[in-house]
C-alpha positions in Angstrom: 0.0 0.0 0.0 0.9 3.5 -0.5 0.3 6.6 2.1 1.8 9.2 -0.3 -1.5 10.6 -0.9 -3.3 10.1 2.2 0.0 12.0 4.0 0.0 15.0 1.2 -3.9 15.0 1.9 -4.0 15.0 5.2 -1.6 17.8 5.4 -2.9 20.3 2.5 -6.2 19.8 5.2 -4.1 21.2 8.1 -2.4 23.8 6.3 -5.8 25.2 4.8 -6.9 24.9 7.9 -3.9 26.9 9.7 -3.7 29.5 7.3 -7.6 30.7 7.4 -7.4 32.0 10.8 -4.1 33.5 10.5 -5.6 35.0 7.5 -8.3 36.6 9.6 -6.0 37.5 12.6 -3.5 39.3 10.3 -5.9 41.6 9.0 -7.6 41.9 12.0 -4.4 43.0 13.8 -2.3 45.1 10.7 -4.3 45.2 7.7 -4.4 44.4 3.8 -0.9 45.8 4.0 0.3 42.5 6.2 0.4 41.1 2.5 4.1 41.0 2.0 4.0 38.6 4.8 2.3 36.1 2.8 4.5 36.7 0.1 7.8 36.1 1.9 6.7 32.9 3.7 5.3 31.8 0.4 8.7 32.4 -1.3 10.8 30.6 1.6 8.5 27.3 1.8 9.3 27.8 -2.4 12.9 27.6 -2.2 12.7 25.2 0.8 10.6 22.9 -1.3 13.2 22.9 -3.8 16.3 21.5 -1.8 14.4 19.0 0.3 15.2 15.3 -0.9 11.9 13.7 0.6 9.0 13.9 -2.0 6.4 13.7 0.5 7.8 16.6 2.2 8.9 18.7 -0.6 5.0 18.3 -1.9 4.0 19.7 1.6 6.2 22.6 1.6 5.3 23.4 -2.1 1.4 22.7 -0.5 2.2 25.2 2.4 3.9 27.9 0.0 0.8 28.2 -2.5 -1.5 28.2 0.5 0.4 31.3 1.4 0.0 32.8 -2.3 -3.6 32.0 -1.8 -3.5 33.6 0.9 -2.4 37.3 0.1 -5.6 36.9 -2.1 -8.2 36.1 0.5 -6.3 39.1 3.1 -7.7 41.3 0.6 -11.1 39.8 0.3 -11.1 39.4 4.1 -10.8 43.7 4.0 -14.1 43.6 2.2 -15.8 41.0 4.5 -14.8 43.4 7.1 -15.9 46.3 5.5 -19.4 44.5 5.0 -19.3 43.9 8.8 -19.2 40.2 8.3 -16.3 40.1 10.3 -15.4 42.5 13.3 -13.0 45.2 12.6 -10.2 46.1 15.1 -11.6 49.3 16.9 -7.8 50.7 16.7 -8.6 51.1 12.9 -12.3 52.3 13.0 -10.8 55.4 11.1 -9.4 53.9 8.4 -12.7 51.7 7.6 -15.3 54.3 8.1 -13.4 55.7 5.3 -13.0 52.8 2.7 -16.5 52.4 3.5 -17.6 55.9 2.3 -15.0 55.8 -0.5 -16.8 52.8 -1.6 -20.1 53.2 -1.4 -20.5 50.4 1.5 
């Protein structure tokens, strides 16, 4: 029998799973502009994927780096999902929302 897949599988699930929340915290505590943070760790689990010898792993950390591309994505979405007030917005940065929500029309 082979695992291969059920390993990758299970662990694309927990690293979907991990990055939705930090997703939603980063915004939450610094913004859309937390974005490059994404990036970075994207581009690290990248190179990181490249060197490893281990298929299994280096699928993981390939997994792990375009869940972090994805995720620069949904920190921008999650801006509008605050703006909507579908999520709570940190009362630190009331300002700043009040005022994408009148430049947008929201």
């Amino acid at each position: 029998m082979n695992f291969s897949g059920i390993i990758v599988g299970a662990a694309v699930f927990l690293i979907i799973g991990i990055c939705h929340p930090i997703v939603i915290k980063m915004e939450y505590c610094w913004g859309k502009k937390s974005w490059w943070v994404l990036a970075l760790v994207g581009m690290l689990f990248s190179v990181w994927s490249l060197f490893v010898g281990n298929l299994i792993l280096s699928t993981i950390l390939g997994a792990a780096a375009f869940s972090c591309f994805w995720g620069i994505h949904e920190i921008l979405s999650q801006e509008k999902r605050v703006l909507r007030r579908w999520f709570p917005e940190n009362p630190a940065r009331h300002d700043y929302y009040e005022k994408r929500r009148k430049e947008l029309g929201i």
